[in-house]
C-alpha positions in Angstrom: 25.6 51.3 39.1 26.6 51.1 35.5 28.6 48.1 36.3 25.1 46.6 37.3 23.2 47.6 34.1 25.7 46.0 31.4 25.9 43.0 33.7 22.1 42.5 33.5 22.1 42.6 29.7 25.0 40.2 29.5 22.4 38.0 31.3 19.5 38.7 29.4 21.5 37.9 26.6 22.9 34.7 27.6 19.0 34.0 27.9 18.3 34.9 24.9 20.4 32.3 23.0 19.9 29.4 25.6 16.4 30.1 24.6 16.9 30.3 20.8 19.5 26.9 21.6 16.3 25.0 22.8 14.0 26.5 20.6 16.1 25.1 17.2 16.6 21.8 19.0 12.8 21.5 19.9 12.2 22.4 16.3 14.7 19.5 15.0 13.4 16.6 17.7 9.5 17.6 15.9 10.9 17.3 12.5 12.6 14.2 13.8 9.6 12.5 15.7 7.3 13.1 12.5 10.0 11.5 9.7 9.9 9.1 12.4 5.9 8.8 12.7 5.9 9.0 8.3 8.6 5.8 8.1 6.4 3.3 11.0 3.1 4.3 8.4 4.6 3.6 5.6 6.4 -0.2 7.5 3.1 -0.5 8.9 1.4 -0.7 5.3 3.9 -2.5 3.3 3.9 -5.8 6.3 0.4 -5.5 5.7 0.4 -4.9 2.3 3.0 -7.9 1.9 0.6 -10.5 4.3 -2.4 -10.1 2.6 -0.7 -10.4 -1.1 0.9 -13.5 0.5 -2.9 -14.8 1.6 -4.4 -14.2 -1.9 -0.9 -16.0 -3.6 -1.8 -18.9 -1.4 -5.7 -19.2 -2.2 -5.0 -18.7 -6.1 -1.9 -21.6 -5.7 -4.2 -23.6 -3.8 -6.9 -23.3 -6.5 -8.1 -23.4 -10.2 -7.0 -19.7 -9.8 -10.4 -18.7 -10.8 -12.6 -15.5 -9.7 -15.0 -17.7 -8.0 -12.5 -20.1 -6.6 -10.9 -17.2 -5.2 -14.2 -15.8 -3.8 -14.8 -18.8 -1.9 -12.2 -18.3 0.4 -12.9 -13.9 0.6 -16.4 -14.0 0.1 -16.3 -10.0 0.6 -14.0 -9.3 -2.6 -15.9 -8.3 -6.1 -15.2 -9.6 -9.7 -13.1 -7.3 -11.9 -12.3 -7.2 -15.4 -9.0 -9.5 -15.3 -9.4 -10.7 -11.8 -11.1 -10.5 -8.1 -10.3 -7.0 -6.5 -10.6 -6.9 -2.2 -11.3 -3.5 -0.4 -9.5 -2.3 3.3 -10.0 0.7 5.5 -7.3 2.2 6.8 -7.1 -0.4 9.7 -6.7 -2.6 6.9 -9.7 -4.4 7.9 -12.0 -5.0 4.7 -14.6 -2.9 3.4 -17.0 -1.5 1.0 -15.3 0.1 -2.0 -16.4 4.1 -1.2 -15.1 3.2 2.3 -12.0 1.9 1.2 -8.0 3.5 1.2 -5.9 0.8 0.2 -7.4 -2.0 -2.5 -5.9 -5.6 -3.3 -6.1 -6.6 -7.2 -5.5 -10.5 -8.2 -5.3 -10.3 -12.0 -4.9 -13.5 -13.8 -3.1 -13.7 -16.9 -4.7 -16.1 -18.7 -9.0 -16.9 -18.7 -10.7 -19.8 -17.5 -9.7 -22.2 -15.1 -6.5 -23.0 -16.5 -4.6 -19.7 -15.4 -1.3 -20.3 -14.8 -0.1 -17.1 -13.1 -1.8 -13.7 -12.0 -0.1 -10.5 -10.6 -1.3 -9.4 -7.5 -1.0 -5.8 -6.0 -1.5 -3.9 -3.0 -2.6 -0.3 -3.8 -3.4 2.8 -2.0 -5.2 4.8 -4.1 -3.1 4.5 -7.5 -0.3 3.9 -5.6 1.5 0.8 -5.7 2.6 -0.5 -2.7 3.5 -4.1 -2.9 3.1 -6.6 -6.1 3.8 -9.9 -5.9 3.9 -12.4 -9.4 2.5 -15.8 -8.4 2.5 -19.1 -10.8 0.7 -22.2 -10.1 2.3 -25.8 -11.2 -0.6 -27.4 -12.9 0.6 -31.2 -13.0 0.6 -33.5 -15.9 -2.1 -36.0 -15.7 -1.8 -39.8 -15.9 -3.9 -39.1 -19.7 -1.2 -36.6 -20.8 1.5 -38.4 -19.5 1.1 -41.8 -21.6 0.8 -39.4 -24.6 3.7 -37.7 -24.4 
């Protein structure tokens, strides 16, 4: 009988560490699956971040670069200081400015319609998550050509 009794707890033991053995693992396959779930947010905003930087450095190349150039082609972005600033939810669809996570900035660097380059950034909150520098060719014309 007391052959019986130490067998028993040599079982219960062995149970007890196959438990804690999948307990730990379970514990490291969470930690795992949320880095995971962290690393496709944060690729998630930056291709997003990085399409809609490359939309705005298309429209201000394509233009005079001015705010209401720009604000022809995103008719739901609002005048700032030094540029045009565009508002997104967090589906990255756009929105009011008190509904708003992440916010796109065009700031031109020089005033008028003769801006050469702007900075443009993709922010959530105050953080920075994608800048792009863009500068426009402004050709010679045929007048400034015979005078030079």
């Amino acid at each position: 009988m007391h052959e019986r009794k130490s067998s028993s707890s040599l079982f219960l033991m062995e149970l007890i560490i196959v438990l804690f053995f999948f307990l730990l693992t379970a514990a490291i396959c969470i930690q795992v699956f949320a880095r995971a779930h962290s690393i496709s947010r944060s690729s998630l905003e930056l291709s997003h971040a990085q399409s809609l930087c490359a939309s705005a450095a298309e429209v201000f190349s394509g233009t005079d670069g001015s705010a209401e150039a720009f604000l022809e082609k995103f008719p739901e972005g609002i005048t700032a200081e030094q540029g045009v600033e565009l508002f997104y939810d967090e589906n990255f669809q756009s929105s009011r400015e008190n509904e708003a996570k992440y916010h796109l900035t065009v700031e031109t660097n020089s005033s008028g319609t003769d801006s050469r380059s702007a900075v443009i950034r993709f922010l959530s909150g105050d953080a920075e998550i994608y800048s792009l520098t863009v500068c426009r060719h402004i050709p010679l014309t045929a007048e400034k050509e015979g005078n030079s």
